[in-house]
C-alpha positions in Angstrom: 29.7 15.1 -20.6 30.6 13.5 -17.6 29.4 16.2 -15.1 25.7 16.3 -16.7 25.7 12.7 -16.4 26.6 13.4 -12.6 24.2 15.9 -12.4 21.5 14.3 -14.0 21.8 11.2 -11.7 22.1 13.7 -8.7 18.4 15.1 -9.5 17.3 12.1 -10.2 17.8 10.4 -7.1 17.0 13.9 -5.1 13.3 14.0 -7.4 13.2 10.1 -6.1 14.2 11.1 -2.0 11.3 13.9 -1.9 8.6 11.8 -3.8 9.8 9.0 -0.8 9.5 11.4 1.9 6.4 12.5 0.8 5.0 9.4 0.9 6.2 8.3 4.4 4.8 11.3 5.4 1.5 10.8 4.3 1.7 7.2 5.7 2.8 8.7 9.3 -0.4 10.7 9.5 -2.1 7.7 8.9 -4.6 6.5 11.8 -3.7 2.9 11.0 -0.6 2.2 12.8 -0.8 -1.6 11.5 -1.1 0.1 7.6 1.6 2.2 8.6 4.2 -0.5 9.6 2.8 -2.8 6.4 3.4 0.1 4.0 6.9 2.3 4.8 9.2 -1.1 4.3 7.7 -0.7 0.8 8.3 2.9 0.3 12.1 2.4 -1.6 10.2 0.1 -3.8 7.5 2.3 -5.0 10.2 5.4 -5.4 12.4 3.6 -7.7 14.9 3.5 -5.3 17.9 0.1 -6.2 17.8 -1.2 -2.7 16.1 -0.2 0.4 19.8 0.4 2.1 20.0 3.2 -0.5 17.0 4.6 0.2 17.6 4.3 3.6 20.9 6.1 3.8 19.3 8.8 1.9 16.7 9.2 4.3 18.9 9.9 6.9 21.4 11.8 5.2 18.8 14.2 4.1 16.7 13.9 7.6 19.8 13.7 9.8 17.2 10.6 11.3 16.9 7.0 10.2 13.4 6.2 8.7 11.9 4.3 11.8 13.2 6.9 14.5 11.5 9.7 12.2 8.1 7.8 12.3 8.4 6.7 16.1 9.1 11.1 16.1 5.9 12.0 14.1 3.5 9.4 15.3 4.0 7.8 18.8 1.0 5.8 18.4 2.5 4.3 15.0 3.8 0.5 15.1 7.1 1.4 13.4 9.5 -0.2 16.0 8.0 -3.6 14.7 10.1 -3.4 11.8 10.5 -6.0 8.8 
């Protein structure tokens, strides 16, 4: 019983880690580098992730890249170095 439990929370938070990326990713294609900035400190919120220090270690262990390096990576032009 144990190991479903395991496993169920496993795909649960790997389900939440893609629905998350996708959403930073649409949000890095974004022409509206203010928007973008405004919207990805948000994104752990609107995943369902605990905290955003989950989400963001996560990220990273998933990306091999913190969040704000992998927009900076994507979209030059985005504001993501003025991070809240």
């Amino acid at each position: 019983m144990e190991f479903e439990e395991k496993e169920i929370t496993y795909q649960l938070n790997k389900s939440k880690l893609l629905y998350a990326i996708s959403i930073v990713d649409k949000l890095i294609s974004s022409k509206d580098s203010k928007k973008i900035n405004n919207d990805l400190h948000l994104v752990w919120k609107i995943s369902g992730f605990k905290s955003k220090k989950m989400f963001e270690n996560s990220f990273k262990l998933h990306k091999g890249i913190s969040l704000y390096d992998y927009c900076e990576k994507l979209n030059p032009n985005c504001d993501c170095n003025n991070r809240i």
